[in-house]
Jmol script that loads the backbone (N, CA, C; Angstrom):
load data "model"
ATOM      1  N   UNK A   1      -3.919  94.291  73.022  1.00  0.00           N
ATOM      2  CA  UNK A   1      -4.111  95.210  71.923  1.00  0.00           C
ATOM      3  C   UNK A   1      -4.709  94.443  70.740  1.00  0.00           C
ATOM      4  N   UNK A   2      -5.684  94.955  70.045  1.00  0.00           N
ATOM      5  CA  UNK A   2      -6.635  94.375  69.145  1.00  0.00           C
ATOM      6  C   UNK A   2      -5.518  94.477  67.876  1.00  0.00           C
ATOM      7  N   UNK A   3      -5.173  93.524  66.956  1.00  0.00           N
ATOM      8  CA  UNK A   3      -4.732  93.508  65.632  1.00  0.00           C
ATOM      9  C   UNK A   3      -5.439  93.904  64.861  1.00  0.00           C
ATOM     10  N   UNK A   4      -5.730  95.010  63.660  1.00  0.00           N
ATOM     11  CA  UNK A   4      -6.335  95.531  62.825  1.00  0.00           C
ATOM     12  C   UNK A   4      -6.158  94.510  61.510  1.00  0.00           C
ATOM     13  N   UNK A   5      -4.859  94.913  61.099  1.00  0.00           N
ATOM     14  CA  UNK A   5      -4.887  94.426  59.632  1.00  0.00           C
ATOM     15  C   UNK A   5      -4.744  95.491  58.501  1.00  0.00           C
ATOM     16  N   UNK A   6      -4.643  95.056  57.423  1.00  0.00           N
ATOM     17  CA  UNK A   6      -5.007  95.770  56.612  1.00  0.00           C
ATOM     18  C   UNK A   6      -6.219  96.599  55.970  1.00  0.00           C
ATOM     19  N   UNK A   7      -6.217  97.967  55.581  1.00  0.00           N
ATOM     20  CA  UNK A   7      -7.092  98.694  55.483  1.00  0.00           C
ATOM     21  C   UNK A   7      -7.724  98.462  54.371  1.00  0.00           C
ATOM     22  N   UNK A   8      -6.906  98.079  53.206  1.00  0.00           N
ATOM     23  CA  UNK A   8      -7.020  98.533  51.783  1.00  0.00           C
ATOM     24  C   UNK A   8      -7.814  96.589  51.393  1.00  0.00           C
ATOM     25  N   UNK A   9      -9.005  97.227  50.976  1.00  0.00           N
ATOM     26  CA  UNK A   9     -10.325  96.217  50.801  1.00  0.00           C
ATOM     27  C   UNK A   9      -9.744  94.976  49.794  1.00  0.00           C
ATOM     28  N   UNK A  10      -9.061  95.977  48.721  1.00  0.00           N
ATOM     29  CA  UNK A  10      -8.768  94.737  47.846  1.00  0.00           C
ATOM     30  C   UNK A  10      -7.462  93.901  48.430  1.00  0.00           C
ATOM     31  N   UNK A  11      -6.764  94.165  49.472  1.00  0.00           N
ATOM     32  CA  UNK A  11      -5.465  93.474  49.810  1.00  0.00           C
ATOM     33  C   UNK A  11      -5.619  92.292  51.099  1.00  0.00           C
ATOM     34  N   UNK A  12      -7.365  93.089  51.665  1.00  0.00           N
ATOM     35  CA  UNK A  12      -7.928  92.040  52.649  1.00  0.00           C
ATOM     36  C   UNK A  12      -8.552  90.847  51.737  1.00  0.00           C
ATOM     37  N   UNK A  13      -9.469  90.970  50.412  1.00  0.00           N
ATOM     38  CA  UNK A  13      -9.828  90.321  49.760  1.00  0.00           C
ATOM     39  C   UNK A  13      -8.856  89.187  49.187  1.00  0.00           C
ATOM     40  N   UNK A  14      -8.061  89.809  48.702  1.00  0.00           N
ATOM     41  CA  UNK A  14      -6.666  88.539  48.415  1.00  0.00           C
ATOM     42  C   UNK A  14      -6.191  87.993  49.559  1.00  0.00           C
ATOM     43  N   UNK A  15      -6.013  88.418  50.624  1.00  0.00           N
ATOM     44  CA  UNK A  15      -5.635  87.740  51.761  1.00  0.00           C
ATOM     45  C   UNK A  15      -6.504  86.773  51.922  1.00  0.00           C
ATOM     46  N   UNK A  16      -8.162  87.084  52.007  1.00  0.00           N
ATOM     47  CA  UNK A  16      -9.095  85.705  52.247  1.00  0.00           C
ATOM     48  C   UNK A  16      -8.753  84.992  50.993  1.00  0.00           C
ATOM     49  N   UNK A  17      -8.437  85.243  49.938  1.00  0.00           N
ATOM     50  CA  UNK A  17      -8.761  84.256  48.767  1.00  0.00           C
ATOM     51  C   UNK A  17      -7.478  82.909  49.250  1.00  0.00           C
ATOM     52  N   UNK A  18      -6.602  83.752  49.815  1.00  0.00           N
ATOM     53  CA  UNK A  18      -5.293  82.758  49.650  1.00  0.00           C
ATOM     54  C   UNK A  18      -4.973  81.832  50.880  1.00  0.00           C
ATOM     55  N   UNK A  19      -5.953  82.718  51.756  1.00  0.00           N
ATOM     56  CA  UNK A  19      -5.747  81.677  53.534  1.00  0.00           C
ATOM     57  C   UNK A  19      -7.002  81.154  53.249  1.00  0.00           C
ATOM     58  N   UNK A  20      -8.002  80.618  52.153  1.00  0.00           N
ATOM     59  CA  UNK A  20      -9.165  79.632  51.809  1.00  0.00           C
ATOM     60  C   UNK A  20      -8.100  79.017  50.882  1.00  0.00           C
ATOM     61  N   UNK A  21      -7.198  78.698  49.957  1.00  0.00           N
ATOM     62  CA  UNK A  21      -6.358  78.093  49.362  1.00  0.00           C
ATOM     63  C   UNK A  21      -5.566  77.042  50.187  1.00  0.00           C
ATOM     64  N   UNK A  22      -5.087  78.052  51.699  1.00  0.00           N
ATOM     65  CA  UNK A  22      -3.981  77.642  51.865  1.00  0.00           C
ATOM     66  C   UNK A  22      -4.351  76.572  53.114  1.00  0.00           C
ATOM     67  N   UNK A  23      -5.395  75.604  53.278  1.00  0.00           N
ATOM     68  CA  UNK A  23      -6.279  74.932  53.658  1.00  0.00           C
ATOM     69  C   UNK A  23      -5.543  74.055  53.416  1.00  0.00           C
ATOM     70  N   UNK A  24      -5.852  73.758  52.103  1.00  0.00           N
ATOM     71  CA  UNK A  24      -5.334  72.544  51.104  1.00  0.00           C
ATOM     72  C   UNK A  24      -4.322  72.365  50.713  1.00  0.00           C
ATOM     73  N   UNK A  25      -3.258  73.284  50.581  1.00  0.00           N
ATOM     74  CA  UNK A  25      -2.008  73.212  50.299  1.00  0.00           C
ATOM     75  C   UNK A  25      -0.900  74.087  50.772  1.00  0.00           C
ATOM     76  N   UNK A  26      -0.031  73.197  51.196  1.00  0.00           N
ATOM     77  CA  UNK A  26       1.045  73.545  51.727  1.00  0.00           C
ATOM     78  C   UNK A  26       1.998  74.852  50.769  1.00  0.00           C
ATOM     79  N   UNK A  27       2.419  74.597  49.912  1.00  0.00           N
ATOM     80  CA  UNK A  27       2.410  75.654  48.914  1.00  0.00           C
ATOM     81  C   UNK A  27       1.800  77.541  49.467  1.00  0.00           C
ATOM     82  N   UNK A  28       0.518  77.419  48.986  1.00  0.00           N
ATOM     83  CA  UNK A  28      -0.169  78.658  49.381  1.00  0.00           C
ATOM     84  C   UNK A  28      -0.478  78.556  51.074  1.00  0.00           C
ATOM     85  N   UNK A  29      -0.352  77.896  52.021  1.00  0.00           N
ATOM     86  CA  UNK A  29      -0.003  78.146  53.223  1.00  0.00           C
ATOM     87  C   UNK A  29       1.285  79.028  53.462  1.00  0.00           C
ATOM     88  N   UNK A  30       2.254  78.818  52.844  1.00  0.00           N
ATOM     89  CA  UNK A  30       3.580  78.887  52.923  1.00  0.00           C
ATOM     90  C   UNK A  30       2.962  80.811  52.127  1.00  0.00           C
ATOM     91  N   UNK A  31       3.045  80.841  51.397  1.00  0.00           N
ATOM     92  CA  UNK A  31       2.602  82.434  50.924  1.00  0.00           C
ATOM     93  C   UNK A  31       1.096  83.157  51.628  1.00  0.00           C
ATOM     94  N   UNK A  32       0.524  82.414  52.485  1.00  0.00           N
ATOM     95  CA  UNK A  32      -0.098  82.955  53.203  1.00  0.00           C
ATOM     96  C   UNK A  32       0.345  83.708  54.491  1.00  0.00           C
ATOM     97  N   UNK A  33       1.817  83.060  54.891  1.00  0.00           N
ATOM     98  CA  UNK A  33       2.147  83.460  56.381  1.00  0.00           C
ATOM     99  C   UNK A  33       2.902  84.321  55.810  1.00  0.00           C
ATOM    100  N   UNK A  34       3.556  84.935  54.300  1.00  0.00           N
ATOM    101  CA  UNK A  34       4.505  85.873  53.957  1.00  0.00           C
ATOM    102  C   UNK A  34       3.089  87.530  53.490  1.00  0.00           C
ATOM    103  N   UNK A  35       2.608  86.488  53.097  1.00  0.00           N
ATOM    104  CA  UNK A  35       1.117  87.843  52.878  1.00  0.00           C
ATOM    105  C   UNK A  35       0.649  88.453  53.821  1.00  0.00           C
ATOM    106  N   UNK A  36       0.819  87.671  55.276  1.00  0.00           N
ATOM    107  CA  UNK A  36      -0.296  88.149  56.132  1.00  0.00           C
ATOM    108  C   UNK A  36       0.578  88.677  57.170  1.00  0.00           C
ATOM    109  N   UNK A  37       1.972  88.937  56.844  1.00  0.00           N
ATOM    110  CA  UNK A  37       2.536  90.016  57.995  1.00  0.00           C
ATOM    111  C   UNK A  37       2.346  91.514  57.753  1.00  0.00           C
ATOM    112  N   UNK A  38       2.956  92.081  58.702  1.00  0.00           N
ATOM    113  CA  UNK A  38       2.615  93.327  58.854  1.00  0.00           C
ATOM    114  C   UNK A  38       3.381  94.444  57.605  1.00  0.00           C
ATOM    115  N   UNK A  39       2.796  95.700  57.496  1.00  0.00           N
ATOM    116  CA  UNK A  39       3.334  95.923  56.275  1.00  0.00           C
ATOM    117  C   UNK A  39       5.007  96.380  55.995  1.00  0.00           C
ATOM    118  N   UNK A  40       5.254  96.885  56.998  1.00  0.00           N
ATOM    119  CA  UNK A  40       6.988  96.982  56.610  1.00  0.00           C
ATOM    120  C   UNK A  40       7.459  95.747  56.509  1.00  0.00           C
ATOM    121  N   UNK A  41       7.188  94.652  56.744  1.00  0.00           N
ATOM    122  CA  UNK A  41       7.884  93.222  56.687  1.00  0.00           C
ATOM    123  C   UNK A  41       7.255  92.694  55.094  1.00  0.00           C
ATOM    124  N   UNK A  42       6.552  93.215  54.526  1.00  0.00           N
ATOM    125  CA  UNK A  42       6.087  92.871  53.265  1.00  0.00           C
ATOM    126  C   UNK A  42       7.653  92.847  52.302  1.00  0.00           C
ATOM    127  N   UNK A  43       7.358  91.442  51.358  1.00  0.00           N
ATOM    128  CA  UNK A  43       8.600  91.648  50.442  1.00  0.00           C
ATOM    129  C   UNK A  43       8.644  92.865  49.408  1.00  0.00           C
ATOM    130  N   UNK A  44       9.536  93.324  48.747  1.00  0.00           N
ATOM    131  CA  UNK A  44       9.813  94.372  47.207  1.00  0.00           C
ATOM    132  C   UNK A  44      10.791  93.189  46.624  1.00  0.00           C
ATOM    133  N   UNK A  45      10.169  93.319  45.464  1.00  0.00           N
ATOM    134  CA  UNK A  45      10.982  92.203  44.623  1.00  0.00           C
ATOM    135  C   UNK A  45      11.697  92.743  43.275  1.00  0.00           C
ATOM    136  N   UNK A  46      12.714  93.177  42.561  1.00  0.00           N
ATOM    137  CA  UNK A  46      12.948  93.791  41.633  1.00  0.00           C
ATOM    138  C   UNK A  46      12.824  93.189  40.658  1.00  0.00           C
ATOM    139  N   UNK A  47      12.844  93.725  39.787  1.00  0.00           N
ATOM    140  CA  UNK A  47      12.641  92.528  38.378  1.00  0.00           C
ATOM    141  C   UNK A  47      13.577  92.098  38.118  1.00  0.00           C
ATOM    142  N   UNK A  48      15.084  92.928  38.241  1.00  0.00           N
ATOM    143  CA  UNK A  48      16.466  91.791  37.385  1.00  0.00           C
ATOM    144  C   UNK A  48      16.538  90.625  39.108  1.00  0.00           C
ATOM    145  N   UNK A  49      15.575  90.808  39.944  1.00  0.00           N
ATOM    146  CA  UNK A  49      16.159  89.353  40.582  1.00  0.00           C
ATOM    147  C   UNK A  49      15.536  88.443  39.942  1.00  0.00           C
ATOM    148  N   UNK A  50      13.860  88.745  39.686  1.00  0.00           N
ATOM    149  CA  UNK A  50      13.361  88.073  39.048  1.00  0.00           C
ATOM    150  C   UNK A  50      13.422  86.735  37.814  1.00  0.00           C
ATOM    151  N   UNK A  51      14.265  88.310  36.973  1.00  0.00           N
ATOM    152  CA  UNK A  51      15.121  87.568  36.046  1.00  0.00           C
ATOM    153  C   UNK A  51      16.154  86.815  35.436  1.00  0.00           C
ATOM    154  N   UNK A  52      17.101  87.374  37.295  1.00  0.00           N
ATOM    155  CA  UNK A  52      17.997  86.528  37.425  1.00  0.00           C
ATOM    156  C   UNK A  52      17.768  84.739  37.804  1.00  0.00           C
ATOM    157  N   UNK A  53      16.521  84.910  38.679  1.00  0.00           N
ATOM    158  CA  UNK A  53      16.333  83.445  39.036  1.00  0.00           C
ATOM    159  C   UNK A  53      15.472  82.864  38.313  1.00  0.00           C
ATOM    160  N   UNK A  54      14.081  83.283  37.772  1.00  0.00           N
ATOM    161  CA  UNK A  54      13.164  82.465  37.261  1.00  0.00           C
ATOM    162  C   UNK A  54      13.884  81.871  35.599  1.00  0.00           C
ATOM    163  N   UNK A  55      13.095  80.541  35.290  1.00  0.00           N
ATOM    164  CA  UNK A  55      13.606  80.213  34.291  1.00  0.00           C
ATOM    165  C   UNK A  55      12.713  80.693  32.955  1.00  0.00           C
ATOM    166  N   UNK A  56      12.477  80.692  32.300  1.00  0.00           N
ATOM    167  CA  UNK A  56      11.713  81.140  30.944  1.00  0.00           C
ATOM    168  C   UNK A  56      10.260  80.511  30.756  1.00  0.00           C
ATOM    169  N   UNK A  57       9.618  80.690  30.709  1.00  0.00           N
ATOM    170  CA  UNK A  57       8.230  80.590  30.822  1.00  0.00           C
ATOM    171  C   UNK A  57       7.249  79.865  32.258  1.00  0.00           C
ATOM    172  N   UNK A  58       8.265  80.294  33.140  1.00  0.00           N
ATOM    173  CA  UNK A  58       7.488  79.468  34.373  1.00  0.00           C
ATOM    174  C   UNK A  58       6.908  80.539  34.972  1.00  0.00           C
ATOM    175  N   UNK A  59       6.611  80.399  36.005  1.00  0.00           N
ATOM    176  CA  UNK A  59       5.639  81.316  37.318  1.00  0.00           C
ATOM    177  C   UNK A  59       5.990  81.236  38.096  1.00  0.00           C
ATOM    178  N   UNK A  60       5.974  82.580  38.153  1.00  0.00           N
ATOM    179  CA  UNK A  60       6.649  83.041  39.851  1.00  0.00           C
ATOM    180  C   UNK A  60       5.785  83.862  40.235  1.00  0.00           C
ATOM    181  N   UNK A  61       5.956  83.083  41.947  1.00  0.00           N
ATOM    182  CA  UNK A  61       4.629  83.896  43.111  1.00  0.00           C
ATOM    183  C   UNK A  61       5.526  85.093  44.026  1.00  0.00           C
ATOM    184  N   UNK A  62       5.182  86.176  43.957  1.00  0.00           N
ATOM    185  CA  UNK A  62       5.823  87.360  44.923  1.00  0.00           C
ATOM    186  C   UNK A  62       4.884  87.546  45.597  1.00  0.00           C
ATOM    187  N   UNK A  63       4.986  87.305  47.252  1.00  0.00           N
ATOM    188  CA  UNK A  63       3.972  87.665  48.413  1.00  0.00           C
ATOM    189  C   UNK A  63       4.602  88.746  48.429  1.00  0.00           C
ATOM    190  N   UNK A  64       4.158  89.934  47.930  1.00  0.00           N
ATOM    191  CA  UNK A  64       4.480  91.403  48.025  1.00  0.00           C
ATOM    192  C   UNK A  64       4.619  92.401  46.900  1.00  0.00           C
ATOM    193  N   UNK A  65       5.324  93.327  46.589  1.00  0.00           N
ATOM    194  CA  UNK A  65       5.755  93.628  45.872  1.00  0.00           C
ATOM    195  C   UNK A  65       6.325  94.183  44.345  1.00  0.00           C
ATOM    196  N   UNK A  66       6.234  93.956  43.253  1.00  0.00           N
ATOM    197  CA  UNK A  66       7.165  93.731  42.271  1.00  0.00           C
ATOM    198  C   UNK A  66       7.521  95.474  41.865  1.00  0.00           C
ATOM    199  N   UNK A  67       8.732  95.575  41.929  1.00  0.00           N
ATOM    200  CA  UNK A  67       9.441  96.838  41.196  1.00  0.00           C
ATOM    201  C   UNK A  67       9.781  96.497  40.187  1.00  0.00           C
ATOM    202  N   UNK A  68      10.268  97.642  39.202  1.00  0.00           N
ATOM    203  CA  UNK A  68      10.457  98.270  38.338  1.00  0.00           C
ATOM    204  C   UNK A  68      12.156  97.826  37.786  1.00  0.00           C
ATOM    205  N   UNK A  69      12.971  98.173  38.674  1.00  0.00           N
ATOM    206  CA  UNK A  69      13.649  98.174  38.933  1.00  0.00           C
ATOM    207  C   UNK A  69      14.791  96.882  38.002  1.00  0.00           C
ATOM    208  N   UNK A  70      15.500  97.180  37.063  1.00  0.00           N
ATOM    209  CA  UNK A  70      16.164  96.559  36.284  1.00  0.00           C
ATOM    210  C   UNK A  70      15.263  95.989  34.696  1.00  0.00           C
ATOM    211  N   UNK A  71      15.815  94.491  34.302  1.00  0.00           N
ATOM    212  CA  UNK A  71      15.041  94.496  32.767  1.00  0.00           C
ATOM    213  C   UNK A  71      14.913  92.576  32.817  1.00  0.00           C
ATOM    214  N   UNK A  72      13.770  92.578  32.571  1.00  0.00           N
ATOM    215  CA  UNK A  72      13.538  91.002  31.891  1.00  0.00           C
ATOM    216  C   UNK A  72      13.171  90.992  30.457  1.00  0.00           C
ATOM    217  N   UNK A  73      14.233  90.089  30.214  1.00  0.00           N
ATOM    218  CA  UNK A  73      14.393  89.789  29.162  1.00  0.00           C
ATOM    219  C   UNK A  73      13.136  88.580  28.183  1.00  0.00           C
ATOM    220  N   UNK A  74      13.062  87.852  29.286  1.00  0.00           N
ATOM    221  CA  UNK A  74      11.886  86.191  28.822  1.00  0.00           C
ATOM    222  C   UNK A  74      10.892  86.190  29.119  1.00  0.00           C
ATOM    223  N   UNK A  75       9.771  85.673  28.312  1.00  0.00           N
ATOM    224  CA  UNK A  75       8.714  85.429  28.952  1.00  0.00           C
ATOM    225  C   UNK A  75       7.736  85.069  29.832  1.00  0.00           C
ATOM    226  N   UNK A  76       7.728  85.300  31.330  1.00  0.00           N
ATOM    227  CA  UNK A  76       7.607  85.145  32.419  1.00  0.00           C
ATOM    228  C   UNK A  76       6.772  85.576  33.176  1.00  0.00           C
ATOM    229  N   UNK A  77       5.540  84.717  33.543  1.00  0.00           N
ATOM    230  CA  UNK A  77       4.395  84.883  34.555  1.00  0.00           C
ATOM    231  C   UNK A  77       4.288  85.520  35.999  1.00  0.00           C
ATOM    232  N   UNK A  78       3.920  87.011  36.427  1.00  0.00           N
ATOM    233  CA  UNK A  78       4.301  86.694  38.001  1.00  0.00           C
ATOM    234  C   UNK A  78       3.239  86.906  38.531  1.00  0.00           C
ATOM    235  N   UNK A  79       2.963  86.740  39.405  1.00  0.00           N
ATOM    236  CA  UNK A  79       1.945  86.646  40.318  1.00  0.00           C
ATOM    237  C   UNK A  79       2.298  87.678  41.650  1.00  0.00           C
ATOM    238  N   UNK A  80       1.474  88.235  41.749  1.00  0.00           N
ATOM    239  CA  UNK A  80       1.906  89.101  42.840  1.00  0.00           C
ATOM    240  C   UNK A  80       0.847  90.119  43.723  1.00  0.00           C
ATOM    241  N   UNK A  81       0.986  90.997  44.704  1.00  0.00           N
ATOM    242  CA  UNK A  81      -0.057  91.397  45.369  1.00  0.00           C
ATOM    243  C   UNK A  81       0.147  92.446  44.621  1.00  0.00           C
ATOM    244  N   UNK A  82       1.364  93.616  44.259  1.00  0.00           N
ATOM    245  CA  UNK A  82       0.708  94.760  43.422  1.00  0.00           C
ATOM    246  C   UNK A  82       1.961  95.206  43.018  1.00  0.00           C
ATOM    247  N   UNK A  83       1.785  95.564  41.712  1.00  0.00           N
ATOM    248  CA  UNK A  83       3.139  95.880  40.653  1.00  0.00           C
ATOM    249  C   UNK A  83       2.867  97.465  40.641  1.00  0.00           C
ATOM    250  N   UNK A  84       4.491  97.789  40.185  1.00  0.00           N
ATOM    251  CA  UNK A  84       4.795  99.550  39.815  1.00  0.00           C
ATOM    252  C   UNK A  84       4.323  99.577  38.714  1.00  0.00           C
ATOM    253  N   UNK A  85       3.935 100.770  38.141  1.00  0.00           N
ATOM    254  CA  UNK A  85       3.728 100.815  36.732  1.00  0.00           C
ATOM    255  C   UNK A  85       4.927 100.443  35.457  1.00  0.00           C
ATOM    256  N   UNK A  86       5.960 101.036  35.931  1.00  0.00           N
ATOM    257  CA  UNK A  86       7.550 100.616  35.315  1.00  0.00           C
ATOM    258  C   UNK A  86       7.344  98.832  35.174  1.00  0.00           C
ATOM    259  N   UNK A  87       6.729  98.344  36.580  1.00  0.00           N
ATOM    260  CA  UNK A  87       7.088  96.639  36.361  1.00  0.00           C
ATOM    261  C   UNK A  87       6.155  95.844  35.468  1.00  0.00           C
ATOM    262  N   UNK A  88       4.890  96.687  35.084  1.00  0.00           N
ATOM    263  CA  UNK A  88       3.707  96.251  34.276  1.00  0.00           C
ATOM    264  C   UNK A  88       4.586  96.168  33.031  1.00  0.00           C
ATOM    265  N   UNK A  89       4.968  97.502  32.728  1.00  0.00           N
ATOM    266  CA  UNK A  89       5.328  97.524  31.640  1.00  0.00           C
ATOM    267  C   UNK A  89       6.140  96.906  31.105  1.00  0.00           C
ATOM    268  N   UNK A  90       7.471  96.590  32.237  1.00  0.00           N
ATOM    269  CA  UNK A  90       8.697  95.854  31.350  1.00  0.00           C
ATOM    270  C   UNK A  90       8.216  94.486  30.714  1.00  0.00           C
ATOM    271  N   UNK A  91       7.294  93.823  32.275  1.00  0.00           N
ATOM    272  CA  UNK A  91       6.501  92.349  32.130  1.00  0.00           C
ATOM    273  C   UNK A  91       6.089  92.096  30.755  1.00  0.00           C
ATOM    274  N   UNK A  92       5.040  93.336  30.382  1.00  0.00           N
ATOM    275  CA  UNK A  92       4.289  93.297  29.228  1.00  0.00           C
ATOM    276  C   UNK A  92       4.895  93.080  27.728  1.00  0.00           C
ATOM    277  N   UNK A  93       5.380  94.200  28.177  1.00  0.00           N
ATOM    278  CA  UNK A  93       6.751  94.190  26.964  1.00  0.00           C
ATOM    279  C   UNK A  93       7.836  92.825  26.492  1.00  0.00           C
ATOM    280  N   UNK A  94       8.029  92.524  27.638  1.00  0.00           N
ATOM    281  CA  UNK A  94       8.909  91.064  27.352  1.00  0.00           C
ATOM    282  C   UNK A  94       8.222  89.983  27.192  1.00  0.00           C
ATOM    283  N   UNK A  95       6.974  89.861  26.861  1.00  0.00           N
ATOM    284  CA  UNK A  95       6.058  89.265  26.405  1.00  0.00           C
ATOM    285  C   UNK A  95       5.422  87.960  27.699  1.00  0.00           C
ATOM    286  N   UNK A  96       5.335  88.639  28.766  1.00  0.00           N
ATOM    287  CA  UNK A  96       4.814  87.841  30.042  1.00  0.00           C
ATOM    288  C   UNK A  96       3.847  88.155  30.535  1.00  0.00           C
ATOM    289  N   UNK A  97       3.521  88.252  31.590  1.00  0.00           N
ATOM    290  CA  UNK A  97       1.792  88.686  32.364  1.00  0.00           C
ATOM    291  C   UNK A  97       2.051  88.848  33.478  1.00  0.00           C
ATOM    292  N   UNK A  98       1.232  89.893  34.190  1.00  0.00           N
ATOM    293  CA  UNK A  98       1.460  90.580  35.644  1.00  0.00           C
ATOM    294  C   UNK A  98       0.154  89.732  36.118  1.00  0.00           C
ATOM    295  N   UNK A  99       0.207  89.258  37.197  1.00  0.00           N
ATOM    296  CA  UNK A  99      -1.144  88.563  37.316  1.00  0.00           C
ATOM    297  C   UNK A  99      -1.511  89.433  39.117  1.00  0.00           C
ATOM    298  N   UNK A 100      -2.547  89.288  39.532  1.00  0.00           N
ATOM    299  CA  UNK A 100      -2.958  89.320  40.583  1.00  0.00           C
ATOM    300  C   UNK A 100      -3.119  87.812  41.434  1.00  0.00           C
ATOM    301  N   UNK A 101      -2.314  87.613  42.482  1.00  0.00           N
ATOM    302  CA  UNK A 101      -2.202  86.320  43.385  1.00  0.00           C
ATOM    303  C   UNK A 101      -4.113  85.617  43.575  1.00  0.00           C
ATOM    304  N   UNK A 102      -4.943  86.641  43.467  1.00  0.00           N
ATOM    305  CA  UNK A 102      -6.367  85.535  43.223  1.00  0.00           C
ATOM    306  C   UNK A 102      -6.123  84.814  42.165  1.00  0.00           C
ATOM    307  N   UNK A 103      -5.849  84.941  40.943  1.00  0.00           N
ATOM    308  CA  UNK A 103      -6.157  84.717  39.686  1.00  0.00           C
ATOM    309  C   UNK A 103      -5.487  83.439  39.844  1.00  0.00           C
ATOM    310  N   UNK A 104      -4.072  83.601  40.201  1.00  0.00           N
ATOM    311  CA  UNK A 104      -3.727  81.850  40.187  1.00  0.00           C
ATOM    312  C   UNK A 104      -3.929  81.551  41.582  1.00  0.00           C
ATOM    313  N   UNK A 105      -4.615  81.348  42.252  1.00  0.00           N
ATOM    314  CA  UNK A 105      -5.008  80.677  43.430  1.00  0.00           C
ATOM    315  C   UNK A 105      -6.145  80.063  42.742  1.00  0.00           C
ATOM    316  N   UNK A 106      -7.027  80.512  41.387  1.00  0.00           N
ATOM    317  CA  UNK A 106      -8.029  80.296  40.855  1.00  0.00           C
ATOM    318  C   UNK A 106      -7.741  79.154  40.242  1.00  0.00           C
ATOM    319  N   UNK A 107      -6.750  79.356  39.388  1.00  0.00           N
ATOM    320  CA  UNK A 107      -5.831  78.592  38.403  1.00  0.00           C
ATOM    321  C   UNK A 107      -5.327  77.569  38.574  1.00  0.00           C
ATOM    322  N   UNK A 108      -4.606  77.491  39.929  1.00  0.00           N
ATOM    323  CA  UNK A 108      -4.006  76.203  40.227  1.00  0.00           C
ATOM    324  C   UNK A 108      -3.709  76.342  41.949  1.00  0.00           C
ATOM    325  N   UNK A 109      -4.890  75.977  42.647  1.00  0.00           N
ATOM    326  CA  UNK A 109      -4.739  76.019  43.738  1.00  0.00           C
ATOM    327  C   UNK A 109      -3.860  74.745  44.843  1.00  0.00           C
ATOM    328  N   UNK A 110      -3.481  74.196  43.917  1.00  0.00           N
ATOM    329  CA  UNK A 110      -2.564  73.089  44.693  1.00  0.00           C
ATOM    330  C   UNK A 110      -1.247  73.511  45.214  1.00  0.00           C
ATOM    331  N   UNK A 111      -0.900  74.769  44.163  1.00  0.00           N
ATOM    332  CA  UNK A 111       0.008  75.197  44.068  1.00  0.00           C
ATOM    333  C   UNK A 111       1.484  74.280  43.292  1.00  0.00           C
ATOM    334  N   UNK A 112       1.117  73.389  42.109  1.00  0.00           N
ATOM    335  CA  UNK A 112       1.954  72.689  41.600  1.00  0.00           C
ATOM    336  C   UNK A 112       2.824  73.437  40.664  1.00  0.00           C
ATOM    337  N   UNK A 113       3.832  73.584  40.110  1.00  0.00           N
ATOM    338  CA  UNK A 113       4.944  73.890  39.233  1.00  0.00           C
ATOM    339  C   UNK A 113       4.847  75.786  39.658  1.00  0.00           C
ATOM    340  N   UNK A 114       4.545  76.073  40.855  1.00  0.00           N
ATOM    341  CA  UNK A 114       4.760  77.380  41.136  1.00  0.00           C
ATOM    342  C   UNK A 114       6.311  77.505  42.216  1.00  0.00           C
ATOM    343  N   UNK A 115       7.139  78.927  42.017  1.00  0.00           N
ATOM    344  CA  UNK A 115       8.094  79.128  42.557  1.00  0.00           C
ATOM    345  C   UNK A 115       7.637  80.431  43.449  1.00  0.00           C
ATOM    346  N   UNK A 116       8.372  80.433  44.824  1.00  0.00           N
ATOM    347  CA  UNK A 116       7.775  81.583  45.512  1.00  0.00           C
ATOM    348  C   UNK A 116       9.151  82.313  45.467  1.00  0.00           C
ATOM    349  N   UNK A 117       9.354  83.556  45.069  1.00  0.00           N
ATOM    350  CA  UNK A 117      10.737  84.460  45.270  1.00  0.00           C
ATOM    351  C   UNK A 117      10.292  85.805  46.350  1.00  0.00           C
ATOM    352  N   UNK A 118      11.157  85.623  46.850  1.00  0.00           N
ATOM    353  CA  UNK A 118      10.888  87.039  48.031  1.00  0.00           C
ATOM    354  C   UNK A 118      12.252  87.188  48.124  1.00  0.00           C
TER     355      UNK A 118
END
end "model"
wireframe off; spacefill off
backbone 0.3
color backbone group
């Protein structure tokens, strides 16, 4: 049986950006094999876990996900394949950034001082 993949252009596009990353580093290898499963196995990440674990101005990588779901308080970077509107907003609001997983593959493709939460 032939494996398809994903349909949705921009989620194949991040997939190539991050398995050309994940070449070079072990890091984005490691979030390449969580990106590139199938879609019910994809992570949902809520924000109070978020906020429970990340520390205050660092970056965090979600191969999947990010909900809405609870409140961050600190200023905090995430990186992720695709946020709720609720999770833009809280992000924004608490004075952090919703990023798209190209952008820091752009940024820092070594993958140094990044945390992966799933």
């Amino acid at each position: 049986m032939k494996r398809t993949g994903p349909t949705n252009l921009f989620l194949r596009m991040e997939i190539r950006r991050i398995k050309k990353a994940a070449k070079g580093s072990a890091f984005w290898k490691a979030v390449f094999k969580e990106v590139n499963k199938s879609r019910r196995l994809v992570h949902e990440v809520n924000l109070s876990k978020i906020a429970r674990y990340a520390k205050p101005d660092s970056i965090v990588v979600v191969p999947g996900r990010v909900l809405g779901a609870g409140t961050i308080n600190s200023p905090i970077t995430i990186a992720a394949l695709s946020f709720s509107k609720s999770a833009q907003k809280k992000i924004v609001q608490a004075g952090g950034r919703a990023l798209p997983l190209s952008e820091v593959v752009r940024v820092n493709p070594s993958g140094s001082g990044l945390v992966i939460l799933k």
